[in-house]
Every structure is written in structure tokens, then in C-alpha cells.
N, C-alpha and C positions, 0 to 999 in steps of 0.2 A: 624646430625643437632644439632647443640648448641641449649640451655635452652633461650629459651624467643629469640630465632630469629623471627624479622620483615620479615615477607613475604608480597611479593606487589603481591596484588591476578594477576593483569591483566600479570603482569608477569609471574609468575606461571604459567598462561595458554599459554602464549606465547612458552614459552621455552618447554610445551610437545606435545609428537604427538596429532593428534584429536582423540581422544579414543573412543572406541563403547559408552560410557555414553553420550559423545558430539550429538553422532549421532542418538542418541533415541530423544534428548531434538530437537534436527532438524527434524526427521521425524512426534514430536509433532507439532510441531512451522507448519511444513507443510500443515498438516493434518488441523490446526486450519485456516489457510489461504486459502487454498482449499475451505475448507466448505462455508467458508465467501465470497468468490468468488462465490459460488452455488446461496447464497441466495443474495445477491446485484443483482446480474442477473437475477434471476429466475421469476420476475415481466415480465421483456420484454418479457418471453414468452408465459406469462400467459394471455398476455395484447388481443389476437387474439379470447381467449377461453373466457375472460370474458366480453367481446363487445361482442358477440355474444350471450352469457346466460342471460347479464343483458339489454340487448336489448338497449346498448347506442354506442355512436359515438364513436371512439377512442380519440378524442378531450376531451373527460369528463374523460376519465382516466389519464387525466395530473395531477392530484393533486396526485393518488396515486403512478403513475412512479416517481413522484420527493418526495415524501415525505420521502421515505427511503434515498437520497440523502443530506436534509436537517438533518434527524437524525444521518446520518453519521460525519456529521462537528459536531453539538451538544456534540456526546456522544464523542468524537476524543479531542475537548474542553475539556469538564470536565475530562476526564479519565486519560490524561496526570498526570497532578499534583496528582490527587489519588493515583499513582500508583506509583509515587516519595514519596509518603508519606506512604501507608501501605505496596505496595509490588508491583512485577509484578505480583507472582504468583494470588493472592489474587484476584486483576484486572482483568487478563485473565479468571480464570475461571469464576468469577461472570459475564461477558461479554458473556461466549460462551452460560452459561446458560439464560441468559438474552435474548440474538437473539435467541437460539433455543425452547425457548417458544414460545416467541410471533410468529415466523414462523410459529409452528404448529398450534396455536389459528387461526391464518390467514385461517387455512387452511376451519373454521365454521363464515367466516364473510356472511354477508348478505345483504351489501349495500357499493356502493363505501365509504360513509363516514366514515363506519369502519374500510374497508380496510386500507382508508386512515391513521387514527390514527395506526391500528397494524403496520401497513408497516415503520412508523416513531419510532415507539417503537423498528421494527426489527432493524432499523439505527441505534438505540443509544448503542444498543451491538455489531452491526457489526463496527461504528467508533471506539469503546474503543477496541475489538479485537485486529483491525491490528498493531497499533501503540506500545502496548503492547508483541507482538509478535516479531516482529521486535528491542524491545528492549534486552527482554529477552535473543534472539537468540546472538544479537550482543555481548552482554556481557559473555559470554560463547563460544564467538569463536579468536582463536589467531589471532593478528592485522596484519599479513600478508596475513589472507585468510578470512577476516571478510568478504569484501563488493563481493568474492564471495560466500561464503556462504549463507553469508543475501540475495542475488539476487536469490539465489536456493532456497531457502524459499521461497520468492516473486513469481515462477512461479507458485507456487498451486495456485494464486486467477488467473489466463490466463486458468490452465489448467481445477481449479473447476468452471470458466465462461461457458466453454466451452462444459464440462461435460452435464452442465444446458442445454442444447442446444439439445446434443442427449439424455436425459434420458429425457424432455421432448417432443422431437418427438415421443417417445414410449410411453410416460405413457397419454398423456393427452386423447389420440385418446381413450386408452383402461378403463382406469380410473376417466377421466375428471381433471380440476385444482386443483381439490382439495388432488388431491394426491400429486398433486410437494408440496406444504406445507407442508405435513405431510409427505416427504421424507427430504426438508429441514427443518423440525424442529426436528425429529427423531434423524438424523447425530450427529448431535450438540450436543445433551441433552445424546446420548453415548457417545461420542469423550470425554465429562465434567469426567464422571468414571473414562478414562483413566490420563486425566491432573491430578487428586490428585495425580498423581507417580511424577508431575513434578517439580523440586525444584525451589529453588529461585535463585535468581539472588547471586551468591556471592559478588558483588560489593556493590549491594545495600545492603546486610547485613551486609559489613564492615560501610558503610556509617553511620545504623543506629544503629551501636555497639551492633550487636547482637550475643550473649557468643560465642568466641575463637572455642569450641566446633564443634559450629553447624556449621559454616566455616571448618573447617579442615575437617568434615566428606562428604560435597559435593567434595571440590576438592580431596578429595581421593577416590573418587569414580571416576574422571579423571583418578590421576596415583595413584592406590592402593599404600600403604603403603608410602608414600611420604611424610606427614608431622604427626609428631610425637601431642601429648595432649598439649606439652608446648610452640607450637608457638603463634604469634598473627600476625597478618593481617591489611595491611593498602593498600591503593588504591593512585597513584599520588595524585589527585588534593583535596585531605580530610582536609588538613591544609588549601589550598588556600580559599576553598569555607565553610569551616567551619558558620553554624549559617545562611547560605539564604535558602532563600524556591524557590523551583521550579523553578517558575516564575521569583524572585529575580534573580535568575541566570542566564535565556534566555534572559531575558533585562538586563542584568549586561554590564559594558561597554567594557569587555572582547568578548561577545557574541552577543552585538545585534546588529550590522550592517550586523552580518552574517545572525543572525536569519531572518531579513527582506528582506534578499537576497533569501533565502533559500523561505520565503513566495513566495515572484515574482515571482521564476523560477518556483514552483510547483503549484501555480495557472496558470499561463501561458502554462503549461503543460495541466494541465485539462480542461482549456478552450478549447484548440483545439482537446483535447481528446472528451468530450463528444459533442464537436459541431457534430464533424462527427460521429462516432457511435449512436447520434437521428438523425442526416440527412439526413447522408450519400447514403441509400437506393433511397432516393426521390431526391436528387440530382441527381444520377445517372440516374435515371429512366427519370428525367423530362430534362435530356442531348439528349436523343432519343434512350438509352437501354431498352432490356425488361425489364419486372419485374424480371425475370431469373437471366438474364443478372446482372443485378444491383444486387440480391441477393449473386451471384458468386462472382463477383466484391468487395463487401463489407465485403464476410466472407473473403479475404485476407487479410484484414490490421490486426486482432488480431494472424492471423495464425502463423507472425514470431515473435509474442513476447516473445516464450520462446528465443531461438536462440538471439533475439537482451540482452535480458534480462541477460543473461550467457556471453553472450559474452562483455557487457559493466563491467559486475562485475569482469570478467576477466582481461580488462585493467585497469580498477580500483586500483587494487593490484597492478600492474607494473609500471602505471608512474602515473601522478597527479590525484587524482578522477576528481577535479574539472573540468578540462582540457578535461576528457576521457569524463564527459557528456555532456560539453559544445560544443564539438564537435559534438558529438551526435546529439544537437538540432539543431545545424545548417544544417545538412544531413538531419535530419528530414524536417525544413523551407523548404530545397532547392526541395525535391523530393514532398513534399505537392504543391509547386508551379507551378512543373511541372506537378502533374495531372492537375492542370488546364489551363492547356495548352498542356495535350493528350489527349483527350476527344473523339479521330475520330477513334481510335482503338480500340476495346475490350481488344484485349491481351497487346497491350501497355500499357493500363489503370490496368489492372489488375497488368501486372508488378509493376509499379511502386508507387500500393497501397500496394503489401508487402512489398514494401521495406523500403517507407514511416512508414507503422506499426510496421516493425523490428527495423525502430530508434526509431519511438517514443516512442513504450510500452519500450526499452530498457533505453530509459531516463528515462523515466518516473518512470520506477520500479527501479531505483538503485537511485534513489533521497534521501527513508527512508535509506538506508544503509552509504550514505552521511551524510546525518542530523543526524545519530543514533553513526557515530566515530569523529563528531564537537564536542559534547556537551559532559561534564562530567555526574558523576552516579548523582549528586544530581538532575539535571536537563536531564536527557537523555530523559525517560520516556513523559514528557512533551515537550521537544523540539522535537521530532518525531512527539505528536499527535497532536501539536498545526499547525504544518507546515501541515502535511495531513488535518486538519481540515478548514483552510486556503483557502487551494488547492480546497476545497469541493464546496468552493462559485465561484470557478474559474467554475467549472462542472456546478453548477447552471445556473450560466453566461450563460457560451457556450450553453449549450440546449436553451434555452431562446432567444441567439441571433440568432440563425440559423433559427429559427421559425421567427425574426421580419424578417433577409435578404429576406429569401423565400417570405413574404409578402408583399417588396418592389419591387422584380419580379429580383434578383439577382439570376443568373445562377451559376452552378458548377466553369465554370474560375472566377469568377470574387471571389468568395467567398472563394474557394481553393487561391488564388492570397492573399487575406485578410488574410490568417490565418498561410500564412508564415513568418507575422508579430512577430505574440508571442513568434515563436519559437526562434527567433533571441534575442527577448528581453531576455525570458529567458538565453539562453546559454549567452548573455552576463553581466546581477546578477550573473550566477557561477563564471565569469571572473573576474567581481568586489570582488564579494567575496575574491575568491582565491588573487588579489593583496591587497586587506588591510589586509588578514593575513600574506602574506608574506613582507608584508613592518611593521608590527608588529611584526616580528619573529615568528610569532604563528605557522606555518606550523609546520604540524607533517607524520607521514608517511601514517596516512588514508584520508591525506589533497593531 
């Protein structure tokens, strides 16, 4: 290597295998999205033990189910631009320490209106979390296998959802609720130990010209001895976006017809996500299924999210991302509509709620890996958490409207029929999208 050679970091990573270093900073990124998935979830199952101890209706614990939903967009908001400005690392940890406090504090609340404040406080470290995580990971993985990668990161919050589910069947009966807290706030606040091993983002450190040094010693820890004391480092788009902030970027006229695309499809997403996963149980049930019945029924739709989830980051890398999710939502619209219009089968309804769940968690979860190879390093960080944070008021929405349908005496068809609507909308923002970059030449190959 010649004296004072320019190395283009994301290059560098390109060109070598993925190294066991790659794959610690992934089974991190895993670990932290898992967790995050524990405690977002860990309310709905608390919601049975603490109706019963606090002697109220399940109706009265809607502030504290949604309140961690509203801190999620909040802290998703703010933590963006933070973390374009001092680090991811920096961001990540203070986020995981951050939820995993307040989780455990939850675990000594004594009135819903406490709960309700801790549970929003847990929001604003589990929104900066994801978004952070997702960047980090992206910028450390070569652009050939990025949006799989990213998407296998992604299944920790399905699989640490799910987790939530059986280590609460065990513990609550033996323990009472106040152990899930204090298992989800534990996790976190060790998981925080290990993250000081976790570096930074090389991108963002060329961004913000931090010594030659401390760059060449991460990525040689990639391909040991590779770049010698006297190179120096630069990233594509460092000249173009020179002197914007964050935000200046995502709205830059480069960026933002996509950025508002990228909103729509991932609100439109979470609206029909969380309409049914609050529902979906009482739909089913008030169809003329047992409660059994409906319970079965309903634990199918997250069941194929890994599956859908791997499998869309898979064609992601191969032909258009935009295209690979866009289809996605449309399979997703199409077999949502069709539950409501199987309704007189069990097993037919059951079929075609995993299948329904395999597209949608699979859309749904390769969206940040989308938004996370759109956007450059000055704005990455931000443009991930502002689009999740977005998406959040989409979730809000949907819970919300499902509870007025129900109240206007709207049945499973007619409401499954309704919500094959967004899905179309969405997959057609990715469509839009994808044509004004490519009639702007922007397309790139994680486009």
C-alpha cells in the first residue's frame, strides 16, 4: 500500500469476506434487538396478571399498553439526529441502559398511572434502540449482503417477542408480574457491559474526521494487517453532503420524495400490523371461534415472521429491494382479504393467517434495511429512526381504529376486507419511490 492512499471505508468492506469481527458486532446488534422485542411485548402479557391484582377492567389499562407505543415514536424521533451527531455507539448504549432501567423500576410500580409514565420512559430507550442498531449493523456489512444481514438482525425482536410469551407462561404463575420486569430490565442493563466491546461506526467516523488512527485500527480488526498507519479514509457521498445536518439531508431535494415514501409505506404497514395483533383475538372469537380457537388462530400470523423476514432480505440482494417489498405488500393485501372471506374454516383461516403474517412481518421487517442503504452516513441514523418513528403513529392509528370498527358492530370480513387497503397503498410509495429514483438515475444496487 502506497503512502497517504484514499481508502473508501464502505469499499473496503465490500471487497473483504465477512470476518468473525463482523459477526460479534451482528450477534450484538442481535442480542440488543431481541431484548427490545422482550420488553415492547412484555406488557400484553402482563395486562391478564395486572387486571386481576389491581382489581380493574382491562379497558383501564389502555393508557399503559399504548404508552410504551407513543414513547417509541418520541425516543425513535429524537435519537435519530443524536446519533448522526455524536455516534451510534454512544446512542446505542445510552438507549439500552435507558430501557433497561426503567423496565426494572416498572417492575416496583403501584398504580396504573405510574406504570403508565415508566412504560413511556421504557418507549424512549426501546424507540432510539432499534433505529440505532439497524444503522450501526448496516454500516459494517458489505452491500451485497447488507439487507440480508440487516433482516437477520431484525428477527431478534419476532424471536425476543415471542420469547416474552413463553418465559411469561412460566414465571408469572410461579413469581407473579413483577418478575417479567425484573427479567426485562436485568437483560438489558447486562447486555449494556458487553456493548462497551462495540465499536463505532467506521463511516460515521470518517464523516466526522476522527484521526486516520482510530479508523484503520476498526477495519483491521475486519482484515488484520490490511491497512498500514499512513492511509486516510473517505466515504462516497463526504464531498456531496459536506456542512448539512441530519435532517438537512433527509429533506434535501436528493432525499425527500423518498423519505415521504418510505413514511407511507411504513405507517401503512404498522397500521395494519397492530390493528390485528389488538384485535385480532376478538375478531376471531366474535366470527363464532372458541377462545381456543381464536388463540391458535392468532398465534399464526407472527409464527412465519422469521421465514418471511429472511426470505425477503434474501431477494432484496438479488433483484430491486424496492420491487421485492413491494410485492411483499401486495401478497400480504391479497391473503389479509382473503381471511375475510375464510371465516367458515378453522384450518383454512389458520392457513392463510400464516401466510398473511409471513408477508407481512417480512415486509414489514426489511423496510429499516431499505431506508438504512437509501440514505448516506451524514443522515443514515436519522433517516431510519424518523421512518420507524413515523410508522409508530401508523400502530397508534391502527389499535385505535379497530376498537372504533368493533364499536360500530363491524365483523372480521368486512374489516380484514378494509385493511387490504394500506397494504396496496404501501407497496405502491415503494413503487413510486423506486420510479423517481430511477428516472433520476439514483438507483444504486441496495435500490
Amino acid at each position: 500500500m502506497t503512502a497517504r492512499q484514499t481508502i473508501d471505508v464502505q469499499q473496503f468492506i465490500d471487497d473483504k469476506p465477512f470476518s468473525l469481527y463482523q459477526w460479534l458486532i451482528l450477534g450484538l446488534c442481535f442480542l440488543i434487538i431481541a431484548i427490545d422485542g422482550f420488553d415492547t411485548a412484555i406488557i400484553g402479557f402482563l395486562a391478564p396478571a395486572l387486571s386481576q391484582e389491581w382489581h380493574v377492567e382491562k379497558a383501564a389499562l389502555v393508557p399503559v399498553l399504548s404508552a410504551a407505543l407513543v414513547g417509541l415514536a418520541v425516543g425513535a424521533l429524537l435519537a435519530g439526529p443524536l446519533a448522526d451527531r455524536i455516534g451510534r455507539k454512544k446512542v446505542l448504549l445510552a438507549s439500552v441502559l435507558l430501557f433497561g432501567f426503567w423496565t426494572l423500576m416498572s417492575a416496583f410500580a403501584g398504580s396504573i398511572q405510574i406504570l403508565t409514565v415508566l412504560r413511556f420512559l421504557t418507549g424512549l430507550g426501546l424507540g432510539a434502540a432499534m433505529p440505532n442498531a439497524v444503522t450501526l449493523m448496516s454500516e459494517y456489512a458489505p452491500q451485497r449482503k447488507r439487507s440480508m444481514i440487516v433482516n437477520t438482525m431484525f428477527c431478534g425482536f419476532t424471536l425476543g417477542s415471542a420469547l416474552g410469551g413463553f418465559v411469561a407462561a412460566w414465571m408469572i404463575p410461579h413469581y407473579g408480574w413483577h418478575s417479567m420486569f425484573i427479567v426485562g430490565g436485568c437483560l438489558p442493563l447486562l447486555l449494556a457491559v458487553l456493548l462497551l466491546q462495540l465499536p463505532e461506526s467506521p463511516r460515521f467516523m470518517v464523516v466526522r474526521r476522527w484521526p486516520d488512527k482510530k479508523i484503520a485500527d476498526v477495519l483491521n480488526r475486519i482484515a488484520p494487517g490490511s491497512i498500514t498507519s499512513e492511509a486516510q479514509f473517505t466515504v462516497p457521498e463526504l464531498v456531496a453532503l459536506a456542512g448539512k445536518t441530519a435532517l438537512a439531508v433527509i429533506f434535501s431535494a436528493r432525499y425527500r420524495f423518498g423519505t415521504l415514501m418510505l413514511w407511507l409505506t411504513y405507517f401503512m404497514g404498522l397500521l395494519i400490523f397492530y390493528l390485528l395483533t389488538s384485535w385480532m383475538p376478538t375478531l376471531i372469537k366474535n366470527a363464532g371461534f372458541s377462545i381456543s380457537q381464536a388463540s391458535n388462530i392468532t398465534a399464526l400470523f407472527p409464527l412465519g415472521g422469521v421465514i418471511g423476514t429472511l426470505a425477503v432480505g434474501w431477494l432484496m440482494d438479488r433483484m430491486s429491494a424496492h420491487k421485492a417489498i413491494a410485492i411483499t405488500y401486495v401478497l400480504t393485501g391479497i391473503f389479509v382479504y382473503a381471511i375475510g372471506h375464510g371465516t367458515g374454516d378453522a384450518v383454512l383461516l389458520g392457513v392463510l393467517m400464516f401466510v398473511a403474517g409471513l408477508c407481512m412481518n417480512g415486509a414489514q421487517s426489511s423496510m429499516p434495511a431499505l431506508a438504512a442503504g437509501f440514505y448516506p452516513t451524514q443522515g443514515r441514523a436519522t433517516g431510519v429512526a424518523w421512518m420507524l418513528g413515523i410508522g409508530r403513529l401508523g400502530g397508534i392509528l391502527g389499535a385505535a381504529i379497530g376498537g372504533q370498527l368493533l364499536q360500530f358492530g363491524w365483523g372480521l370480513s368486512a374489516i380484514f376486507s378494509l385493511l387490504a387497503l394500506p397494504a396496496f397503498v404501501a407497496a405502491a410509495a415503494l413503487l413510486f419511490k423506486h420510479l423517481h429514483l430511477r428516472s433520476h438515475g439514483q438507483l444504486s444496487m441496495s435500490s
